[in-house]
N, C-alpha and C positions, 0 to 999 in steps of 0.2 A: 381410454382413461377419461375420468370425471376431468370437469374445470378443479383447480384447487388442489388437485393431488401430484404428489412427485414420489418417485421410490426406488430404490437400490435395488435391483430384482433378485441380482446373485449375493445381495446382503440378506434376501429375504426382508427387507424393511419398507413398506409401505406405509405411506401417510397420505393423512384425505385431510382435505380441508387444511390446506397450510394456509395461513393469514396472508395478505402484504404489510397489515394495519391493523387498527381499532378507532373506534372512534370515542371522542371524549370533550364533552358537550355539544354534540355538534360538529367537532371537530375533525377530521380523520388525520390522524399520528402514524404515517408510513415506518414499517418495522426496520426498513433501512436505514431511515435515520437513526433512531432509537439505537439501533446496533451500532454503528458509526459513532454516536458520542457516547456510550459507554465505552468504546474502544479507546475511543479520545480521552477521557477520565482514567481510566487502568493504566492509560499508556503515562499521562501525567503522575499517578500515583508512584509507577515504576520507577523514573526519573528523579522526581523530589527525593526518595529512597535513596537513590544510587547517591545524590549530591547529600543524604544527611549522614549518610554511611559512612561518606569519607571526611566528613567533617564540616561541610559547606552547609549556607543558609537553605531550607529548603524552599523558603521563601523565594529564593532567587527562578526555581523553576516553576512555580506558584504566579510570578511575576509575569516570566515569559510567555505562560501556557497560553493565558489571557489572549495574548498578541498572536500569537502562533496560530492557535486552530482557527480566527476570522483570513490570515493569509493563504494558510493551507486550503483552506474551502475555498477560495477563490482562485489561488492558483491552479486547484485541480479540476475548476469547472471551464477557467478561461484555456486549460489546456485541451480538455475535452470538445468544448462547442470550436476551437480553431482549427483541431483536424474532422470535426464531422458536420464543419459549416455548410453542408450541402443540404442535412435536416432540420438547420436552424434561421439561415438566411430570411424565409420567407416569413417566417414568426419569429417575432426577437424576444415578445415575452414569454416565449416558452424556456428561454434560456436563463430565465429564473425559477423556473420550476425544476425543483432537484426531486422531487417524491418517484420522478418512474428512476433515477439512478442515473448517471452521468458525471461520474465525478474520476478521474485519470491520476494513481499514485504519483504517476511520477511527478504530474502538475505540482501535487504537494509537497512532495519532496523536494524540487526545486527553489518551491515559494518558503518552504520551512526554512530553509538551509540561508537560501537570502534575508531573512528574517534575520535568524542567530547572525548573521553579520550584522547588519545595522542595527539592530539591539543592542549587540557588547561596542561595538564602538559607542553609543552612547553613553551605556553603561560604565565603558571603560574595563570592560570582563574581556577573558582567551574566549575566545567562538569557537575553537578546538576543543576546552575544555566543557564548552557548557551544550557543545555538539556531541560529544561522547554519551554524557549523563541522556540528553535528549531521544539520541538514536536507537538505546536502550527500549525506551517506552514509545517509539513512534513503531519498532518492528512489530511490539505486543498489539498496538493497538489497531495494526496493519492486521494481523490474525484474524483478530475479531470483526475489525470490521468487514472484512472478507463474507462474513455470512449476512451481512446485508444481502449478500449478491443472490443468496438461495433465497431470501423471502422474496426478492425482487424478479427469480427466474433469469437470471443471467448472470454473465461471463461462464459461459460455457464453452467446450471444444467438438470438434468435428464428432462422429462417429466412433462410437468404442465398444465393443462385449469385456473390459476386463473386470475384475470385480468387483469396481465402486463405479461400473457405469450406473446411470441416472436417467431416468425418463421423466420427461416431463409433456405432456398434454399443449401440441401446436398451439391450441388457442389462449392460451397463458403465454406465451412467447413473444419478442417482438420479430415480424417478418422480416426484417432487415438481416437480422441474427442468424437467418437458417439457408445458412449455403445450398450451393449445387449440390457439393459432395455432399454435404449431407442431406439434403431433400433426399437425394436417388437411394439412399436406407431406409426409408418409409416405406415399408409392404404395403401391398392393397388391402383397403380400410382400416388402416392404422391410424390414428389419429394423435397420435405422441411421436418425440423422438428419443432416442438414445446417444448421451453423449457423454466426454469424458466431465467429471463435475471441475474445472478448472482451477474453480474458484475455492473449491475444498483442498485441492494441489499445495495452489497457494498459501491457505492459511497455515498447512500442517507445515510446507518449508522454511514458512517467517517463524512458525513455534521453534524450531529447530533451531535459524538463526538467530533467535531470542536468546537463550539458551547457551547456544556458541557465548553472545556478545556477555551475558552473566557473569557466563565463566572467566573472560577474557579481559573484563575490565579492571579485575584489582592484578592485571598480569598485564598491564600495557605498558610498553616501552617511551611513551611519549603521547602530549595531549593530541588525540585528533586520529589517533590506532584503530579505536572504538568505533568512530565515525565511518573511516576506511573500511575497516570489515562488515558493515553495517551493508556501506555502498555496494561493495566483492558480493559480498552472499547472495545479497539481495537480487545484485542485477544477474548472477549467473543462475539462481533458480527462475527468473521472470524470462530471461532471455527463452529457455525450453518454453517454458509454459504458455507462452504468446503465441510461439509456433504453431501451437495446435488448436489457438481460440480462435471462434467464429464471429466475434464484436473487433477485431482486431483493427486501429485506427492507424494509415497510409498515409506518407508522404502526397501531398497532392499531385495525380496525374500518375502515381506506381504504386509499384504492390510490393512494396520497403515499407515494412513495418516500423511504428516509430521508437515504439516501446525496445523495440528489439535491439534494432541499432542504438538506442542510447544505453540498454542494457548493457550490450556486450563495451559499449565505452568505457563507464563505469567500471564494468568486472575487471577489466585490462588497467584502465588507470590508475584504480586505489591499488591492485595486486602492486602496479610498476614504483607509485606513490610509498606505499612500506616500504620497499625492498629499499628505494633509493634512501628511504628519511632512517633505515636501520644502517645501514651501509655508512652513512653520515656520519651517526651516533658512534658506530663503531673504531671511526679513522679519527675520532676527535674532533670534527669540524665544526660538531653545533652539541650542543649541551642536552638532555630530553627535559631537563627543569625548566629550561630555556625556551623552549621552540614548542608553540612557535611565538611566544613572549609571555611574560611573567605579567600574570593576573594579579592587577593593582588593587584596591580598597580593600584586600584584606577578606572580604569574604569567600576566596576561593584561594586555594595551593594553585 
């Protein structure tokens, strides 16, 4: 294979010349970011929808977004260079260059979720509530941004013939990225590998639970449902799909993935988190108007 080309072989889909960028003045515009905040944007648009749908300010996620995406981008960066501090240690300014990709969902997820709390306390807003509307458009915009990761040549997975393996040309790759197990798939003179596209996995499952949370929002039992299921989905398709990728970032000193075990936390929590908060609702104990308190100033139920 040429530099520049990647292709689906049992899709019959060949492409040459796939970009990372363009340049524009002078400038070079990595296509991974470009992806990433149109994801960012779609995913806001989705959100302000959901909150004017139901009769809220859509201003109000308008407001947040602002604050949100500068946390999330950092969240996902400081979580990524503090499990791969072995390639950043000796250069600190590379740890501001986001254009080869380095950027860890979950990071953001965490940082986002921190955010909506100390936002609505200021505010004086439910965080449950304005975490449901949010969760909506952060899965969409998880899709999309997902295909950063094919202009960039990574997050891929081991070795695969099924029929959306992917080849991609060694020297497009980062050498880090290409396992034992998989080096020992490389025929003589081969110069690509084949692998499963992970990052494409990814996108089609968060479309999915997009989709689920659509359905699910004007059917939720209580603020903070949306959120939960967001969590469940999320972490139980990531939890497989990490299994199998070859950038996978380790507890320091093992080979306990991080993504993985927070995944499957997640997946078990929010499942344990419903059942308990419906079970609640049910015996009488807390109210779902109620819980988990009534959003004051009037711009939100």
């Amino acid at each position: 294979m040429n530099s520049g080309e990647i292709s689906f072989p049992h899709l019959g889909l060949y492409l040459s010349n796939v970009p990372r960028g363009f340049t524009v003045f002078g400038l070079f515009i990595a296509l991974y970011a470009v992806v990433i905040v149109c994801g960012m944007f779609l995913g806001g648009c989705i959100a302000a929808h959901c909150a004017k749908k139901e009769g809220h300010d859509k201003d109000l996620i308008w407001d947040f977004f602002v604050v949100a995406i500068v946390c999330s981008v950092i969240g996902a960066r400081i979580y990524y260079v503090a499990f791969e501090w072995e390639h950043y240690k000796n250069d600190l300014l590379s740890i501001l260059n986001l254009r080869q990709g380095g950027l860890a969902i979950y990071g953001g997820v965490i940082a986002a979720f921190l955010t909506i709390v100390v936002y609505c306390r200021v505010k004086k807003l439910n965080p449950w509530m304005l975490a449901d509307y949010c969760m909506v458009g952060m899965i969409l915009g998880q899709a999309i941004g997902r295909w950063g990761n094919f202009f960039n040549r990574e997050v891929f997975g081991e070795y695969t013939d099924n029929f959306l393996a992917m080849r991609l040309p060694i020297a497009d790759v980062r050498a880090r990225d290409i396992t034992d197990a998989l080096a020992s798939h490389i025929g003589a003179g081969e110069n690509f590998i084949q692998v499963h596209p992970t990052f494409l996995y990814e996108s089609l499952w968060n479309l999915l639970i997009f989709g689920v949370l659509l359905f699910w929002r004007s059917r939720r039992k209580f603020h903070g449902e949306v959120a939960l299921f967001y969590l469940g989905g999320y972490g139980l398709g990531r939890f497989f799909i990490e299994g199998i990728r070859t950038d996978t970032l380790f507890w320091p000193g093992t080979t306990v993935a991080v993504s993985q075990v927070l995944a499957a936390i997640l997946f078990v929590g929010s499942v344990a988190a419903d059942i308990t908060i419906r079970l609640l609702i049910r015996s009488g104990k807390i109210r779902p108007e109620l819980y988990p308190g009534r959003v004051q100033s009037g711009t939100a139920k």
